[in-house]
C-alpha positions in Angstrom: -54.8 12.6 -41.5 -52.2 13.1 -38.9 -49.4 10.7 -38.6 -49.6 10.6 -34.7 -53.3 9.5 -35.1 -52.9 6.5 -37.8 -49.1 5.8 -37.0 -48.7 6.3 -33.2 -45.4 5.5 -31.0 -45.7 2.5 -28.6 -43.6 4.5 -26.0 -41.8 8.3 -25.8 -43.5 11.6 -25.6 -45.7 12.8 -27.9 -44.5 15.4 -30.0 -48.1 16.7 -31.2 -48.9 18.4 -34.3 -51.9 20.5 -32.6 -50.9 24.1 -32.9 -53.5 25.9 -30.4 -54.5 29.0 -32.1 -54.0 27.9 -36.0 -56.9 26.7 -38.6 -56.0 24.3 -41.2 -58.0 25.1 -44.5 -59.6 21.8 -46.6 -58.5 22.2 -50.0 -62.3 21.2 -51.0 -64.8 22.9 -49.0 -64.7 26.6 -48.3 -64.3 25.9 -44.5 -61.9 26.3 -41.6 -61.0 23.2 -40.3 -59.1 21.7 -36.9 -57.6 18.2 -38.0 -59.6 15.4 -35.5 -57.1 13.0 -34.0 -54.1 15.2 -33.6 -54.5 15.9 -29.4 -54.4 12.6 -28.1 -52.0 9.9 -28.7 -53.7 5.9 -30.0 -52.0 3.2 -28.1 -49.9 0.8 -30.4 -51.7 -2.2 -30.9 -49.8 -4.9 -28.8 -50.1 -7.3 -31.8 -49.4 -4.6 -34.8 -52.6 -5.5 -36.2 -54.2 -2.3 -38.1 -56.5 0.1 -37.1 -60.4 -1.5 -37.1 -59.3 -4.7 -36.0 -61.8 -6.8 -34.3 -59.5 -7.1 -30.9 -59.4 -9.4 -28.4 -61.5 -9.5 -24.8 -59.9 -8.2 -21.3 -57.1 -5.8 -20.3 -53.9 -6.5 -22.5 -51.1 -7.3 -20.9 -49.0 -4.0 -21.3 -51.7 -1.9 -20.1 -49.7 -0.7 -16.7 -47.4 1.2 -18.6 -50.5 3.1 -20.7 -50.1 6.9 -19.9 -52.8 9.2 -21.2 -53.9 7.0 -24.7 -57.0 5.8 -26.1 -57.8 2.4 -28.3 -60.7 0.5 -29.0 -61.9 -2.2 -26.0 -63.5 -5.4 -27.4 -67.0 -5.3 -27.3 -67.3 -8.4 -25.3 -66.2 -6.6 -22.1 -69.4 -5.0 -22.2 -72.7 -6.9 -21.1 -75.7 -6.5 -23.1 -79.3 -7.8 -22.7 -79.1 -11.2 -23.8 -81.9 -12.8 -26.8 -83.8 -14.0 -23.3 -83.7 -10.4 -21.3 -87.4 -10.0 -21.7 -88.0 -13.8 -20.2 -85.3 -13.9 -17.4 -83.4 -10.5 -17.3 -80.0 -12.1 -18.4 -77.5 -9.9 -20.3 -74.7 -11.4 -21.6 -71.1 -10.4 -23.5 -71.7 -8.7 -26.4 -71.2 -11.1 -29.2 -71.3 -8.9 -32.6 -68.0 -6.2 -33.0 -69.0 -2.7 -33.0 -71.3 -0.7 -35.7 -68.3 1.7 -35.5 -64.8 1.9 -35.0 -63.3 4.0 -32.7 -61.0 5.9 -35.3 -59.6 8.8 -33.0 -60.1 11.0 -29.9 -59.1 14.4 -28.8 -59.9 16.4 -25.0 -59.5 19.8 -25.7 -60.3 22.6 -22.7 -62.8 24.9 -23.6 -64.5 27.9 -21.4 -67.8 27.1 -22.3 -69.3 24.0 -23.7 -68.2 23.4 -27.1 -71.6 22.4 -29.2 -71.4 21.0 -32.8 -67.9 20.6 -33.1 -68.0 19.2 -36.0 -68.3 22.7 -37.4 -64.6 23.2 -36.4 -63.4 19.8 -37.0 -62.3 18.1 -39.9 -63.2 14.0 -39.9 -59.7 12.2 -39.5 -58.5 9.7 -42.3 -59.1 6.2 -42.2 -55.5 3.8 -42.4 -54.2 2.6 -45.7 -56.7 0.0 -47.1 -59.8 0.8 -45.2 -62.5 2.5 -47.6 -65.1 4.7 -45.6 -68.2 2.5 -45.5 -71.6 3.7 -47.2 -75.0 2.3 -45.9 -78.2 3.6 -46.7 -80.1 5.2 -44.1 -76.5 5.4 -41.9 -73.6 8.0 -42.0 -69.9 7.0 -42.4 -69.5 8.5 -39.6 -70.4 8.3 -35.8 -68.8 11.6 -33.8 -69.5 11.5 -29.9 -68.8 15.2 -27.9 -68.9 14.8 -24.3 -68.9 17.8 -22.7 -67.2 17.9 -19.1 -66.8 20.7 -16.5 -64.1 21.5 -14.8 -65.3 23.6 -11.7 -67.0 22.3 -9.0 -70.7 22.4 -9.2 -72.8 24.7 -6.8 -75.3 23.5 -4.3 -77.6 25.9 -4.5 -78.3 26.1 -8.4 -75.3 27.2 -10.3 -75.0 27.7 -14.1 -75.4 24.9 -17.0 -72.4 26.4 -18.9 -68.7 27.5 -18.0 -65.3 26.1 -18.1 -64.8 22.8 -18.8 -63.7 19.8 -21.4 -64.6 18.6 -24.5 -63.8 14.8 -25.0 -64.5 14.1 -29.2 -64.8 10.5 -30.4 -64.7 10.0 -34.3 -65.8 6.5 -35.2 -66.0 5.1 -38.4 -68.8 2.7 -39.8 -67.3 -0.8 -40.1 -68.1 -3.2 -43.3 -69.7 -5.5 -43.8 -72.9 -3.8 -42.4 -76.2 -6.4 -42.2 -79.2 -4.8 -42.9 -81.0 -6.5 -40.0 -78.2 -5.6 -37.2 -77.8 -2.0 -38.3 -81.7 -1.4 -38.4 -81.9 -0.1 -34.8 -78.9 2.1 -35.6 -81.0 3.7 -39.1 -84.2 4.3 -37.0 -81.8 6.0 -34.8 -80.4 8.4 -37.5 -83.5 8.6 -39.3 -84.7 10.2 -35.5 -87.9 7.8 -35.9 -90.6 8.5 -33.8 -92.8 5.2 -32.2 -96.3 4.4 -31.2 -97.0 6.5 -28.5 -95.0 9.4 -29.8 -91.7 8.4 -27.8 -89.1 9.4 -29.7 -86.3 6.5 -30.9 -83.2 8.7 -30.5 -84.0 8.4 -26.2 -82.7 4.8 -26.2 -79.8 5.3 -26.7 -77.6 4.8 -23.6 -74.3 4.4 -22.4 -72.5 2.3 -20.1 -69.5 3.4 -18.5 -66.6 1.0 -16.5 -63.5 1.2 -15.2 -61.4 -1.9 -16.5 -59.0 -2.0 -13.7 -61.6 -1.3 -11.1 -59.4 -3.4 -8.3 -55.8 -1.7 -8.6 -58.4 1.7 -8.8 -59.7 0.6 -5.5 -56.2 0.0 -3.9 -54.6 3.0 -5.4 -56.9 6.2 -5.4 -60.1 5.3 -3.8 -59.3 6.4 -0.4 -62.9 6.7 0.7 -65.9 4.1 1.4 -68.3 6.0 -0.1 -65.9 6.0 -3.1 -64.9 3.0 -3.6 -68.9 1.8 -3.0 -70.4 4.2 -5.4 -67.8 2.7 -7.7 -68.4 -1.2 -7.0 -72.5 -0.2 -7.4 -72.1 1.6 -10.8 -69.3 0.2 -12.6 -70.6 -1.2 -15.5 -74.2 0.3 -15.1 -76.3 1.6 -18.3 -78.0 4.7 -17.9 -80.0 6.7 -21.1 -78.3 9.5 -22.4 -81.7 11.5 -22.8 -82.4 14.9 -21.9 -78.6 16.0 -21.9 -77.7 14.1 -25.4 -78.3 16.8 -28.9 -77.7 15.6 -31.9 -76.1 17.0 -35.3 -76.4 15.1 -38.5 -74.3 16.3 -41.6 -73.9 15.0 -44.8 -71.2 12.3 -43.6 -71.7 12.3 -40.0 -74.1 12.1 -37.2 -72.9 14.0 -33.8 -73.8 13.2 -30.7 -73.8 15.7 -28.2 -73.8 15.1 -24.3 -73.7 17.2 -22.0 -72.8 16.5 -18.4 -72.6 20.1 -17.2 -76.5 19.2 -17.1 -76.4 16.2 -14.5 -77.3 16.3 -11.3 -75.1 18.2 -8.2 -74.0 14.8 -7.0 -72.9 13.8 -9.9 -71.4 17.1 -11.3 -69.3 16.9 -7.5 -68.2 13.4 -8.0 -66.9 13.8 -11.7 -64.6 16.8 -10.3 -63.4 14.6 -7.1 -62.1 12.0 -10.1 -60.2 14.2 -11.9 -57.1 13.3 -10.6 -57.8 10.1 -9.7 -58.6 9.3 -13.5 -54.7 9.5 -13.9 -54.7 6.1 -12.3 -57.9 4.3 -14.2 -58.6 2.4 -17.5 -62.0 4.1 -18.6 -64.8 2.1 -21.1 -67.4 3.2 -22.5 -70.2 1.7 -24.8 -73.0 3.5 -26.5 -75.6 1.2 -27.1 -79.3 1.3 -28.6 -82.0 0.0 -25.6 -83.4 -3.2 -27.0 -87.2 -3.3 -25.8 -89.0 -5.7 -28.0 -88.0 -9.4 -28.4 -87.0 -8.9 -32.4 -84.5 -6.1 -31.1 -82.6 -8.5 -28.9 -79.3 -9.5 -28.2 -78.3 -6.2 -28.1 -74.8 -4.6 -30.1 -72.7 -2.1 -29.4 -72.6 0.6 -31.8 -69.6 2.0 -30.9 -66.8 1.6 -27.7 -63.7 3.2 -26.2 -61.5 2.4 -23.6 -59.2 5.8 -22.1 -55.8 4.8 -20.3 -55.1 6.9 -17.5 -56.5 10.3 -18.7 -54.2 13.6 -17.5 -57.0 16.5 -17.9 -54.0 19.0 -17.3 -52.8 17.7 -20.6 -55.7 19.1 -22.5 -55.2 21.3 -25.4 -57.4 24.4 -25.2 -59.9 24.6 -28.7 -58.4 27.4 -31.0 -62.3 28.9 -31.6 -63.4 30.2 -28.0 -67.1 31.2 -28.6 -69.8 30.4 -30.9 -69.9 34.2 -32.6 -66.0 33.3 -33.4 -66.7 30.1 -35.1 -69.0 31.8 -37.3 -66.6 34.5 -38.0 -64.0 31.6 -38.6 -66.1 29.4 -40.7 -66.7 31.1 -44.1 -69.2 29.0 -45.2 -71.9 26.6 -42.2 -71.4 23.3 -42.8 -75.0 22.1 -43.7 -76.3 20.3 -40.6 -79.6 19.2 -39.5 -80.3 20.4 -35.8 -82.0 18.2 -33.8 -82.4 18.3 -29.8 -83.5 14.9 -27.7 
């Protein structure tokens, strides 16, 4: 795809190719497309080791001078619930790599939330010498949306829509793929429903951390109740269930989540961080909710780590409602709808 996204400078500006209010055509489809991957700038890998890598635990050792990037964390910095959870309530450092790799990420600035992106977006192109994987019952492809706003929240009520960000992960599915690990992942996709009519998509959760959570505390979190909300949650799963939607195409399955939805609390803490994200390593793992003894240890599906995020940096989508996508998209990409 884009040269900044597969072959990215270790240090510099970032000259991006994004042009805000131009479409790029795909020579084989009939559609419009934005290229994914060409907003945000990868962070070198410290070793050179290609993209997809299986990488190493912790913080690496350059991560001070990380301004506004993106890579993909280990999966071992994230704790899972361990083969024993159901007897003792251990969880333990994941120990398999992630279903997905984290491929690219853009934050673009939208006035309203952007749903189904992948409408608008075309999937970005895997490195020299990485063939896109092809499971059955799984797609290729793994796209998380998560949808952000930007004003502060109202007490009293307050609308579920308006200005705001969209934060797009493209991750791709990794080989070799065991039929037994990925089976919670293919229930997933296949939006199984269980005994008792729960539905199998509403276990999938996602747990959020800050890496450098001590220099954060010394550095922006000026407040008690700041830095204690932070020491209580960091790290914390939570379901993404009733604000995740998902989208499944031919070659991708897109997750939707929308935190304009969350609580006013919540809303009013995410828009106190805004700044204060300039100064903090973000994680993030999405993981499937292992309740029965046969679904345990638990693995990531797919993780991200996000280096001192500037939000002022964002790049505002070209397409700025829903009727001008569809007059922009000459033919819908055919996608399966599904709400959770």
């Amino acid at each position: 795809m884009m040269a900044a996204c597969l072959d990215p400078r270790a240090d510099g500006e970032y000259e991006s190719p994004y042009e805000p209010h131009s479409m790029e055509m795909d020579a084989h489809t009939t559609h419009a497309w934005l290229p994914a991957g060409s907003t945000l700038q990868r962070a070198a890998a410290a070793d050179g080791a290609p993209m997809l890598r299986i990488t190493t635990p912790g913080l690496r050792s350059d991560h001070q001078e990380m301004q506004h990037r993106y890579e993909e964390p280990s999966s071992s910095d994230f704790l899972v619930r361990s083969e024993t959870y159901l007897t003792n309530k251990i969880k333990a450092p994941a120990v398999l790599p992630p279903l997905y790799g984290l491929v690219s990420m853009d934050i673009f600035a939208t006035p309203n939330k952007l749903e189904n992106v992948m409408t608008c977006l075309k999937l970005p192109t895997l490195p020299p010498g990485v063939r896109e994987a092809h499971v059955p019952g799984l797609r290729p492809w793994l796209v998380l949306n998560v949808q952000l706003p930007s004003s502060q929240p109202s007490l009293f009520g307050g609308a579920t829509d308006g200005p705001g960000y969209s934060c797009v992960f493209c991750f791709a599915l990794r080989e070799p793929v065991d039929a037994d690990e990925a089976s919670l992942m293919r229930r997933f996709t296949a939006d199984e429903v269980e005994k008792g009519g729960a539905r199998f998509r509403d276990r999938m959760k996602l747990v959020p951390s800050v890496a450098n959570k001590e220099q954060a505390i010394r550095q922006v979190m000026k407040s008690s109740t700041e830095r204690t909300l932070l020491n209580n949650y960091n790290g914390k799963p939570f379901l993404l269930t009733p604000q995740m939607r998902c989208y499944q195409g031919v070659d991708h399955l897109e997750l939707d989540v929308d935190v304009h939805g969350y609580n006013y609390l919540g809303r009013k803490m995410l828009c106190s961080f805004y700044p204060k994200f300039k100064s903090m390593v973000l994680d993030g793992a999405l993981i499937i909710q292992g309740n029965r003894q046969e679904e345990l240890p638990e693995r990531v599906v797919a993780c991200l780590r996000m280096y001192r995020l500037d939000f002022s940096q964002a790049k505002p989508f070209p397409v700025k409602s829903v009727a001008e996508r569809s007059s922009v998209l000459l033919q819908p990409l055919p996608t399966t709808t599904t709400s959770t």
